[in-house]
Jmol script that loads the backbone (N, CA, C; Angstrom):
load data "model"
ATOM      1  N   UNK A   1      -7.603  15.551   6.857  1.00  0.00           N
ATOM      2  CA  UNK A   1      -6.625  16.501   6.347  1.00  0.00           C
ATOM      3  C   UNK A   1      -5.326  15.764   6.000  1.00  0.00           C
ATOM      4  N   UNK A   2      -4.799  15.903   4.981  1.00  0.00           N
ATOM      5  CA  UNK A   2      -3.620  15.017   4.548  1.00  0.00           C
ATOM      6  C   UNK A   2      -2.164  16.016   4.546  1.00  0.00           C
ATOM      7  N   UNK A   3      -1.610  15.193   5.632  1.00  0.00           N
ATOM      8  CA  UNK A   3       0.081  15.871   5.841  1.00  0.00           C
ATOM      9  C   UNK A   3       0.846  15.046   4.864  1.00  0.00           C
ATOM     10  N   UNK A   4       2.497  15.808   5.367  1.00  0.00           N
ATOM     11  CA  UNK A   4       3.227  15.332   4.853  1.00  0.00           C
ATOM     12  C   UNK A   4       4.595  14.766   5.792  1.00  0.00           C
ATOM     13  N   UNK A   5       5.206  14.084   6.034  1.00  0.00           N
ATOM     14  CA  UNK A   5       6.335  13.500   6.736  1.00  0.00           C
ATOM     15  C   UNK A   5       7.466  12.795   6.113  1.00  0.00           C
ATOM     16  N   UNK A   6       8.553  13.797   6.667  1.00  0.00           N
ATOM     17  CA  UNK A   6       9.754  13.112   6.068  1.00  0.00           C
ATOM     18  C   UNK A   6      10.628  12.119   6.721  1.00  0.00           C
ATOM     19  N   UNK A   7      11.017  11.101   6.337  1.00  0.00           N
ATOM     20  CA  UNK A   7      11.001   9.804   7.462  1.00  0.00           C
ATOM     21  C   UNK A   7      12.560   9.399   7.054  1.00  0.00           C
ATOM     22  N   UNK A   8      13.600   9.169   8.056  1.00  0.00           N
ATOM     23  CA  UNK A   8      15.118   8.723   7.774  1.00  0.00           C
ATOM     24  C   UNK A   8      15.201   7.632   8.533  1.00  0.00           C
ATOM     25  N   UNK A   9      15.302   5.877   7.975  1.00  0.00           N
ATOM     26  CA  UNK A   9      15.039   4.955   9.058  1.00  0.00           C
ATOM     27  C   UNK A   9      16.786   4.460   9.031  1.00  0.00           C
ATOM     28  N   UNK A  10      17.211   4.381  10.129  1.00  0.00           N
ATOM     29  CA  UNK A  10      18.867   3.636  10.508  1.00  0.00           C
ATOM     30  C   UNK A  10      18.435   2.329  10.873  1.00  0.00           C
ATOM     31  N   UNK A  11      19.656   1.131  10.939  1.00  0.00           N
ATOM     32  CA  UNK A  11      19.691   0.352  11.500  1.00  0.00           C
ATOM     33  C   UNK A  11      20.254  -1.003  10.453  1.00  0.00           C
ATOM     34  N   UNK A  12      20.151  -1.892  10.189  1.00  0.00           N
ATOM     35  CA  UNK A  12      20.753  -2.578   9.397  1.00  0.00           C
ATOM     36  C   UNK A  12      19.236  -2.561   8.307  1.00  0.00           C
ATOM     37  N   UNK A  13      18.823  -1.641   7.427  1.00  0.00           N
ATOM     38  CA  UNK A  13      17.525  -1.641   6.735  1.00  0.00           C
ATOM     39  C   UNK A  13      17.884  -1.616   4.965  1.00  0.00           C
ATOM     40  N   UNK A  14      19.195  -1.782   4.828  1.00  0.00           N
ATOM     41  CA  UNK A  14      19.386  -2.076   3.465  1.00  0.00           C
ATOM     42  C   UNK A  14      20.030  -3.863   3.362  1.00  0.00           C
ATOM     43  N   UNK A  15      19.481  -3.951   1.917  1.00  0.00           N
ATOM     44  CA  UNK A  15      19.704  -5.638   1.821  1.00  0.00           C
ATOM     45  C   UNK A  15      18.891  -6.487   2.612  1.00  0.00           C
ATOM     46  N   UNK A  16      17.746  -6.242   2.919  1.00  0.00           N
ATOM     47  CA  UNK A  16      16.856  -6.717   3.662  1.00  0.00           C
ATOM     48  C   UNK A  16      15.456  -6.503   3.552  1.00  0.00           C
ATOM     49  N   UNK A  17      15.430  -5.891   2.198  1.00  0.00           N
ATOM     50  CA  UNK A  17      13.873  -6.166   1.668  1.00  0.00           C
ATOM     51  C   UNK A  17      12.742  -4.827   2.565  1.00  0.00           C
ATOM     52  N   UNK A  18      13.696  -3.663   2.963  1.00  0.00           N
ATOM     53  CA  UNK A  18      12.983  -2.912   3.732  1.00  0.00           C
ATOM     54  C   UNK A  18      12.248  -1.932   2.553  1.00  0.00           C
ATOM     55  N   UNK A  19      13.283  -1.491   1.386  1.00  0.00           N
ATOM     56  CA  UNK A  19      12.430  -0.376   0.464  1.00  0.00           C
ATOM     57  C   UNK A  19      10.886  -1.395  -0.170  1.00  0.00           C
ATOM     58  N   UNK A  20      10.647  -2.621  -0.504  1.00  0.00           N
ATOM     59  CA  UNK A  20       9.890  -3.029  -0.670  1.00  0.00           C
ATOM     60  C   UNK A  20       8.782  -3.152   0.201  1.00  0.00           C
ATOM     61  N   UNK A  21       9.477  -3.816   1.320  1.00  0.00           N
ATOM     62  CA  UNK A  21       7.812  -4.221   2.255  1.00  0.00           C
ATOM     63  C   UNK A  21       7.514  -2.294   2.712  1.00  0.00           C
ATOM     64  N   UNK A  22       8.634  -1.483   2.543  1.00  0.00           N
ATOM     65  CA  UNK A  22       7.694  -0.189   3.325  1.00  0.00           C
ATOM     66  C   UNK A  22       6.766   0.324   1.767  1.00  0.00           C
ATOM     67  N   UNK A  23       7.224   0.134   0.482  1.00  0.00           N
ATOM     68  CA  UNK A  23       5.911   0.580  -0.484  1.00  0.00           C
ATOM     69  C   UNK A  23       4.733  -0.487  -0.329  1.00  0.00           C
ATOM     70  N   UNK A  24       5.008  -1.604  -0.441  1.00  0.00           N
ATOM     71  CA  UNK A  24       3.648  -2.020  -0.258  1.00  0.00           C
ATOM     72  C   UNK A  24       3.217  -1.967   1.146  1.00  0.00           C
ATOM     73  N   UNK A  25       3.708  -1.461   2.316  1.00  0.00           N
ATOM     74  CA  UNK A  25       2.809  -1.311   3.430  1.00  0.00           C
ATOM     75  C   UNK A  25       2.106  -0.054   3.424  1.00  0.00           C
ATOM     76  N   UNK A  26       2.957   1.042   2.224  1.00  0.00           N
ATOM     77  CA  UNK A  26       2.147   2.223   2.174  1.00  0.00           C
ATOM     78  C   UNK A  26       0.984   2.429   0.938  1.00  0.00           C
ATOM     79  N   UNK A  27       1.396   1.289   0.113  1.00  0.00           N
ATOM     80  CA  UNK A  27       0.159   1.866  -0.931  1.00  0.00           C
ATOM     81  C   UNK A  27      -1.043   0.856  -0.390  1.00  0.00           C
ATOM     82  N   UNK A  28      -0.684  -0.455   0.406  1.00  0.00           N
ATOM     83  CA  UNK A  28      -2.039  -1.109   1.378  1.00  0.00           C
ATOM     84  C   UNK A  28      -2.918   0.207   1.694  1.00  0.00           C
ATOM     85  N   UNK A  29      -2.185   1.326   2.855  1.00  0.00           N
ATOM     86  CA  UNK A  29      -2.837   2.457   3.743  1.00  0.00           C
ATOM     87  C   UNK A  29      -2.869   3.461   2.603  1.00  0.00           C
ATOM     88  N   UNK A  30      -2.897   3.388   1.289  1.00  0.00           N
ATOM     89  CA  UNK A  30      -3.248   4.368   0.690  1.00  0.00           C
ATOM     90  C   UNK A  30      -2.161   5.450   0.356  1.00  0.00           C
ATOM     91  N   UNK A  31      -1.396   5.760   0.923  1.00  0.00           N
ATOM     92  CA  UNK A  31      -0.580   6.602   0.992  1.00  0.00           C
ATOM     93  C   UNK A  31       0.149   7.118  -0.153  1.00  0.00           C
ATOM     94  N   UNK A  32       0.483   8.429  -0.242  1.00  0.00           N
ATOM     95  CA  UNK A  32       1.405   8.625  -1.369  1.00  0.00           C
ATOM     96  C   UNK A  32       2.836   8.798  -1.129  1.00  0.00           C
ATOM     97  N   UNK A  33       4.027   9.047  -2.406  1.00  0.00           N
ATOM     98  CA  UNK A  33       5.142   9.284  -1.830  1.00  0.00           C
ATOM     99  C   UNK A  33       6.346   8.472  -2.374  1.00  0.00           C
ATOM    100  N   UNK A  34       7.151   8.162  -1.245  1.00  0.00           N
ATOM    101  CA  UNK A  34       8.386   7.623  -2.170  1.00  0.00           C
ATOM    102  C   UNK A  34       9.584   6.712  -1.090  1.00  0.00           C
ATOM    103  N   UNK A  35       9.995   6.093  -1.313  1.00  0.00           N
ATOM    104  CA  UNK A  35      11.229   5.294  -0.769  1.00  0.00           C
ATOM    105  C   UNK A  35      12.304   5.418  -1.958  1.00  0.00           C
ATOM    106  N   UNK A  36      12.981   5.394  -0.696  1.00  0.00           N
ATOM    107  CA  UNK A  36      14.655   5.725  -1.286  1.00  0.00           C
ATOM    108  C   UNK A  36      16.004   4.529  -0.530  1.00  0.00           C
ATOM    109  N   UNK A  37      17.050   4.145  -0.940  1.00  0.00           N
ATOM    110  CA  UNK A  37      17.900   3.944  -0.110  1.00  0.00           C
ATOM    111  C   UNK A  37      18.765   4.927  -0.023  1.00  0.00           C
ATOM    112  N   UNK A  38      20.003   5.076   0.695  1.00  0.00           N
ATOM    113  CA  UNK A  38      21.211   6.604   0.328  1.00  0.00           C
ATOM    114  C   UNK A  38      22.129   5.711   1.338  1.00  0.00           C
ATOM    115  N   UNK A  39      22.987   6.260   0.415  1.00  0.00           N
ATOM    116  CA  UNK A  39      24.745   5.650   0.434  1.00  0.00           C
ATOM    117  C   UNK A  39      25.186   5.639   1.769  1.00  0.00           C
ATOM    118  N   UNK A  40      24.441   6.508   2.682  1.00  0.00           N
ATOM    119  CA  UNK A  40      25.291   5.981   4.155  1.00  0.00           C
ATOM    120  C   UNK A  40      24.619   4.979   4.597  1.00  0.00           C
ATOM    121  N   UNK A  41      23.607   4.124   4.130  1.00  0.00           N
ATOM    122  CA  UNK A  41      23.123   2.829   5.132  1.00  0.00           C
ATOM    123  C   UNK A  41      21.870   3.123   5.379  1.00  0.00           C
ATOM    124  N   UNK A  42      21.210   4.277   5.062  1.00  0.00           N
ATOM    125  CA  UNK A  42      19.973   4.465   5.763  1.00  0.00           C
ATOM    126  C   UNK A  42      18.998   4.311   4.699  1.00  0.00           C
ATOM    127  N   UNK A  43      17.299   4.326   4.873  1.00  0.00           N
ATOM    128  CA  UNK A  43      16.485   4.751   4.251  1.00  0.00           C
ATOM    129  C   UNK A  43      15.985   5.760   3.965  1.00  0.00           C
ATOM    130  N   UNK A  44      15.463   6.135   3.056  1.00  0.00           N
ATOM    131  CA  UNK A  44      14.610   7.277   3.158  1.00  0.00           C
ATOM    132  C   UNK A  44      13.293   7.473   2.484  1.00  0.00           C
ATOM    133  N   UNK A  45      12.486   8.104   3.161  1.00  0.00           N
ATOM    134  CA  UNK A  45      10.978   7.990   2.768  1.00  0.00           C
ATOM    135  C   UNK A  45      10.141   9.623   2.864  1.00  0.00           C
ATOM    136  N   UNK A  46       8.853   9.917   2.103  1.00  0.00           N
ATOM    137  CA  UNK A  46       8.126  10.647   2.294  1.00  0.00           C
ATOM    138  C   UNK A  46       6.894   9.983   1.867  1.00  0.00           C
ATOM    139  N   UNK A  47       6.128  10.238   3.339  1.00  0.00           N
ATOM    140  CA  UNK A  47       4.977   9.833   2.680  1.00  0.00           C
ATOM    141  C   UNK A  47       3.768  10.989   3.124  1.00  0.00           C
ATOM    142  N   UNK A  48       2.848  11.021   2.277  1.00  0.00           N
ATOM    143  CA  UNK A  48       1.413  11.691   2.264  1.00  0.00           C
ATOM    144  C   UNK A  48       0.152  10.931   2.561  1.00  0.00           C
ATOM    145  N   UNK A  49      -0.660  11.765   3.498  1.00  0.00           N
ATOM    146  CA  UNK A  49      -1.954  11.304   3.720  1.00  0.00           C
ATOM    147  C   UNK A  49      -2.620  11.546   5.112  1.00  0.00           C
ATOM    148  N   UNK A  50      -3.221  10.692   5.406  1.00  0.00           N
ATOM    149  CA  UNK A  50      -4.605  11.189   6.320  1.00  0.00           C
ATOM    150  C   UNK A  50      -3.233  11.184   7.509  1.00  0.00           C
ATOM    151  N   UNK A  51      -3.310  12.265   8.868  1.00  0.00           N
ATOM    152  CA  UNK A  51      -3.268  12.165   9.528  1.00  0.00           C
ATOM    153  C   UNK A  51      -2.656  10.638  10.636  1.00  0.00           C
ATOM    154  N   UNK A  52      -3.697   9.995  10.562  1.00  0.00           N
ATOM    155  CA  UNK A  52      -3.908   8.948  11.514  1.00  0.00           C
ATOM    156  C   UNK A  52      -2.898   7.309  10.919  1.00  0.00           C
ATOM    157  N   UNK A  53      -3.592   7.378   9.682  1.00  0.00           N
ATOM    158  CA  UNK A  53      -2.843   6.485   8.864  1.00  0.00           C
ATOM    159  C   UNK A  53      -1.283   6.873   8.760  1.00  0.00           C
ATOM    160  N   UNK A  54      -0.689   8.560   9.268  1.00  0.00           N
ATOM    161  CA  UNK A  54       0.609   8.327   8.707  1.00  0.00           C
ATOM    162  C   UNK A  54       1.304   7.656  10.144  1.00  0.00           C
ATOM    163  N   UNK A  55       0.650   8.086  10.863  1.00  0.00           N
ATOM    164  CA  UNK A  55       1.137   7.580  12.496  1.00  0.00           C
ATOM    165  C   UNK A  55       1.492   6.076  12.441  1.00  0.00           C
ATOM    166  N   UNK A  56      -0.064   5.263  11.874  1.00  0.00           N
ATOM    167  CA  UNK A  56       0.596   4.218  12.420  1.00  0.00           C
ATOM    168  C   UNK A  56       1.700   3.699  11.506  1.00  0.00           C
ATOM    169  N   UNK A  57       1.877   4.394  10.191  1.00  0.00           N
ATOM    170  CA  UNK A  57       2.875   3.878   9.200  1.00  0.00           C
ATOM    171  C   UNK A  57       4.269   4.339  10.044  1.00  0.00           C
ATOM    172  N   UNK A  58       4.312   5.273  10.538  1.00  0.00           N
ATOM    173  CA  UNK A  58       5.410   5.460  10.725  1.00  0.00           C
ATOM    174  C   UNK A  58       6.266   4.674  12.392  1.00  0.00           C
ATOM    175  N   UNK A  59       5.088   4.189  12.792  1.00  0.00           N
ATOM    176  CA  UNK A  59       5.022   3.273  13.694  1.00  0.00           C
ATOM    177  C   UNK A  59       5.404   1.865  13.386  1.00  0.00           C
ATOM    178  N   UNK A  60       5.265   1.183  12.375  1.00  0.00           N
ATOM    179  CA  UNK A  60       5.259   0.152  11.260  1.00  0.00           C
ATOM    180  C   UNK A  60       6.693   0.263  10.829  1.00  0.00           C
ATOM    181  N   UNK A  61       7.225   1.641  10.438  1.00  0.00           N
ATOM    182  CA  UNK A  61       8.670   1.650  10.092  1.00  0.00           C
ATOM    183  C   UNK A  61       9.670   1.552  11.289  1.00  0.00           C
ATOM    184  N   UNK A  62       9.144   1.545  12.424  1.00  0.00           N
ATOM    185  CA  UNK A  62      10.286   0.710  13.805  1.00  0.00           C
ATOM    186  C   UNK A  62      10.472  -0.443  13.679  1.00  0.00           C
ATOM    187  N   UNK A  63       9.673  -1.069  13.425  1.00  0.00           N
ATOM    188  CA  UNK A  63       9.203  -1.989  12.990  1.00  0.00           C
ATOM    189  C   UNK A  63       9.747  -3.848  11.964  1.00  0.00           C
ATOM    190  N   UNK A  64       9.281  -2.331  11.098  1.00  0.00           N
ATOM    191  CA  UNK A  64      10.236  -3.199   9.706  1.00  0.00           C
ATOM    192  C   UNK A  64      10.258  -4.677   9.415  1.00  0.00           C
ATOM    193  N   UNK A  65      10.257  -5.106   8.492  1.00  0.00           N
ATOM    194  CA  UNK A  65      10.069  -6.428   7.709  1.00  0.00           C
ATOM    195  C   UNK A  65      11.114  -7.347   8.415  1.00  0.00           C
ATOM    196  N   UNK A  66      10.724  -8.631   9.014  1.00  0.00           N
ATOM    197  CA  UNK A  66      11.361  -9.706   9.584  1.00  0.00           C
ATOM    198  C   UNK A  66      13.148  -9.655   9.789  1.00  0.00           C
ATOM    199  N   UNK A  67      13.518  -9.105   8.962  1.00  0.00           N
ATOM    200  CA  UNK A  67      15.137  -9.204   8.694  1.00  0.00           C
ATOM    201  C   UNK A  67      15.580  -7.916   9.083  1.00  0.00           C
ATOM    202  N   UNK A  68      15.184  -6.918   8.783  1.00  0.00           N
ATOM    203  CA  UNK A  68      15.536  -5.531   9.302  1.00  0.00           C
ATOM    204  C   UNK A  68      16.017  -5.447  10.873  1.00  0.00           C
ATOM    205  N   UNK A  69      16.793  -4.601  11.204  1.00  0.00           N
ATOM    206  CA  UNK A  69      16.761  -3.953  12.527  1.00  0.00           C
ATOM    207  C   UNK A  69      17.006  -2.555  12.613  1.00  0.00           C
ATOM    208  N   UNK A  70      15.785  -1.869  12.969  1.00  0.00           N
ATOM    209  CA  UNK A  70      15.482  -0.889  13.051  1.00  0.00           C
ATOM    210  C   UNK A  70      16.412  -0.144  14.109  1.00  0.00           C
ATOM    211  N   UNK A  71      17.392   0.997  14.209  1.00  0.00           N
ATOM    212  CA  UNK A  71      17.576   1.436  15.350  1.00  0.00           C
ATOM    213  C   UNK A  71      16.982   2.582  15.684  1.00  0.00           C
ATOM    214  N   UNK A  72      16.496   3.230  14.660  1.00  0.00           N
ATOM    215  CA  UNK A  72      16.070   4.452  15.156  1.00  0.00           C
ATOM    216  C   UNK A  72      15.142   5.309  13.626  1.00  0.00           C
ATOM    217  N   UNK A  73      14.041   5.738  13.735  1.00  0.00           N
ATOM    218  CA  UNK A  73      13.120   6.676  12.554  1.00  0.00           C
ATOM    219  C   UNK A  73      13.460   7.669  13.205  1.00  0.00           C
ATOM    220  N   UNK A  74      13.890   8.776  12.261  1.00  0.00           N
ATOM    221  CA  UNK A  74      13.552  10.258  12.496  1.00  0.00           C
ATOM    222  C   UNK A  74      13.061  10.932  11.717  1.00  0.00           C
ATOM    223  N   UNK A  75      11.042  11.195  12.444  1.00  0.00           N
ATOM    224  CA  UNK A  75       9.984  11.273  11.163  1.00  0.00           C
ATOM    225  C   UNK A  75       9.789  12.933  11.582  1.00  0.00           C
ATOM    226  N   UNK A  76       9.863  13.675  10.500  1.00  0.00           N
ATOM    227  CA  UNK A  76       9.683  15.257  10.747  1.00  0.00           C
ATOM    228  C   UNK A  76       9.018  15.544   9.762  1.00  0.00           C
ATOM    229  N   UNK A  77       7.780  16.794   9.913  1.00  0.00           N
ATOM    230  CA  UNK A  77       7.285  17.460   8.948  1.00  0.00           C
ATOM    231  C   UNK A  77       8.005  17.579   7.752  1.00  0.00           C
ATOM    232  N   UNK A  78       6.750  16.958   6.473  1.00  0.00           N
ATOM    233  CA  UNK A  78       7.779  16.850   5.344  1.00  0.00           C
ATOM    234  C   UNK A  78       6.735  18.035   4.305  1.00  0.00           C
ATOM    235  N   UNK A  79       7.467  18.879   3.051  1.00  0.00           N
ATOM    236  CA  UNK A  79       6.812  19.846   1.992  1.00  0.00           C
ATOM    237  C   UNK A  79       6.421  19.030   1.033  1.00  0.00           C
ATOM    238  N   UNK A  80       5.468  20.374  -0.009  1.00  0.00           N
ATOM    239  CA  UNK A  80       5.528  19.603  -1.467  1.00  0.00           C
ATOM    240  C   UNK A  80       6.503  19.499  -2.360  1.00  0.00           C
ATOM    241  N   UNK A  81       7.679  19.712  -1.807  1.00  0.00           N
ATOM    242  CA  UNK A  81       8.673  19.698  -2.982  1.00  0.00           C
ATOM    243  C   UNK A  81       9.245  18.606  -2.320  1.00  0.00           C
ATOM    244  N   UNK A  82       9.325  18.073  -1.228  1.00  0.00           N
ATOM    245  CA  UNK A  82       9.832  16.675  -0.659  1.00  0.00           C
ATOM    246  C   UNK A  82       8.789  15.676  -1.538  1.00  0.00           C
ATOM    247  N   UNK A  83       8.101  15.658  -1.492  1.00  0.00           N
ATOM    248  CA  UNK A  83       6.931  14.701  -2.372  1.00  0.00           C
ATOM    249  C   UNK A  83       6.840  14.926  -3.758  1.00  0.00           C
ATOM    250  N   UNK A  84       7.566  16.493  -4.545  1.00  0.00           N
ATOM    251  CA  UNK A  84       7.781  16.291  -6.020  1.00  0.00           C
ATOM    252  C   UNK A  84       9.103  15.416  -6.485  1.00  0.00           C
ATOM    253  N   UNK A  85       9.615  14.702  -5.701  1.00  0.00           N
ATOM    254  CA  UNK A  85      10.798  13.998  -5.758  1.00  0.00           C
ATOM    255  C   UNK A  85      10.730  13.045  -6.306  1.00  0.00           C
ATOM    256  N   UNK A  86       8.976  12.467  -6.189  1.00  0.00           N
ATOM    257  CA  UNK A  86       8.434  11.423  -6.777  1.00  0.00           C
ATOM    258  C   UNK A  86       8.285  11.955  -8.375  1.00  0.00           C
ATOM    259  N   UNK A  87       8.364  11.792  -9.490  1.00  0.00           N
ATOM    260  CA  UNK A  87       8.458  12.117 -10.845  1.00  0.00           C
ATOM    261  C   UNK A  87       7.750  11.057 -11.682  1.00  0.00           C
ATOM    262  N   UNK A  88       7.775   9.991 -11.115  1.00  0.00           N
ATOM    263  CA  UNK A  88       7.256   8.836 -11.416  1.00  0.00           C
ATOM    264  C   UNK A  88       5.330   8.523 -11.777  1.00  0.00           C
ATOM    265  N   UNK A  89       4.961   9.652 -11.771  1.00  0.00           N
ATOM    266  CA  UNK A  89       3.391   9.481 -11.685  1.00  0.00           C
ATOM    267  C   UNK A  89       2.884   8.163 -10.824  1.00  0.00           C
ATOM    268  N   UNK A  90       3.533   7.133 -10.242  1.00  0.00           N
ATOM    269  CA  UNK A  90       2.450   6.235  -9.605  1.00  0.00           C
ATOM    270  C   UNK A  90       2.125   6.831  -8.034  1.00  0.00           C
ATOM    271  N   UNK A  91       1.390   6.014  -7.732  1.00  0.00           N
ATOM    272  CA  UNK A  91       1.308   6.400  -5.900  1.00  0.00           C
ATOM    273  C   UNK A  91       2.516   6.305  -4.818  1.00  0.00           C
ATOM    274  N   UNK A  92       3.021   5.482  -5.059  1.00  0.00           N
ATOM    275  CA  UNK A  92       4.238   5.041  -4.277  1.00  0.00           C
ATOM    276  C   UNK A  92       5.410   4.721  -5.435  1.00  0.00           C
ATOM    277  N   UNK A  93       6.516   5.096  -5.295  1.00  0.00           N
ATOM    278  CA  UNK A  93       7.808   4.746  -5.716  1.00  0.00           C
ATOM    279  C   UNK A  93       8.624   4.543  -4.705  1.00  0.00           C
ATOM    280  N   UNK A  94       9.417   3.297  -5.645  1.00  0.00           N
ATOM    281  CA  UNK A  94      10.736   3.282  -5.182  1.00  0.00           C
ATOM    282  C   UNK A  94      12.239   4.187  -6.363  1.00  0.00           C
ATOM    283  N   UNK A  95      12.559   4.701  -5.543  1.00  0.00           N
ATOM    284  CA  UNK A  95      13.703   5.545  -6.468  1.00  0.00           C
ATOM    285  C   UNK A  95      15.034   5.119  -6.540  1.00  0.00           C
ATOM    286  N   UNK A  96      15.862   5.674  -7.253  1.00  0.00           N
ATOM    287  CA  UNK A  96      17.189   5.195  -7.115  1.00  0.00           C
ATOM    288  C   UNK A  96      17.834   5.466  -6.004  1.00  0.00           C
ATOM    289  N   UNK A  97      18.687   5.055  -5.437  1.00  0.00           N
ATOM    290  CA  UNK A  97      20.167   5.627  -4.234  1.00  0.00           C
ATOM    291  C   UNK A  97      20.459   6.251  -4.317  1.00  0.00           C
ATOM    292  N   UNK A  98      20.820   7.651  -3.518  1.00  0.00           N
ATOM    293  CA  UNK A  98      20.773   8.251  -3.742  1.00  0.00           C
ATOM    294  C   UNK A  98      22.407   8.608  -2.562  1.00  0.00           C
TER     295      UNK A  98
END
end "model"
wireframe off; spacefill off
backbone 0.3
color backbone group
């Protein structure tokens, strides 16, 4: 069954290659959806898909690419209009700042 989750990652995750390594760690697991950066410092993400796979992605975003420091994800049930945000027809985007 494929959910949806809306994901806000803090910590030092801009300028550090985080909107990249999190699309390709999500279109690896298949996933659909979108990365964002936004003007206060944070990330932002929605992603779609199986259950199990979104867990450990969102597990993966504590995580974060070598340079990052993660302080904190706050991953909450995400809609389809959080995921029409994507406009872009591919599987994964990265979007502008928002």
């Amino acid at each position: 069954m494929s959910v949806i989750r809306h994901v806000i990652v803090s910590g030092r995750v801009q300028g550090v290659g985080y909107r990249a390594w999190l699309a390709d760690q999500a279109i690896a697991r298949g996933l659909e959806g979108w990365v964002r950066n936004r003007r206060d410092g944070t990330v932002e993400a929605v992603f779609a898909g199986e259950g199990d796979v979104l867990g450990a992605m969102i597990d993966d975003c504590r995580r974060g690419p070598p340079l990052a420091r993660v302080e904190a994800v706050d991953a909450r049930p995400g809609t389809a209009d959080d995921l029409d945000v994507n406009k872009s027809r591919v599987q994964f985007a990265m979007l502008p700042t928002v």
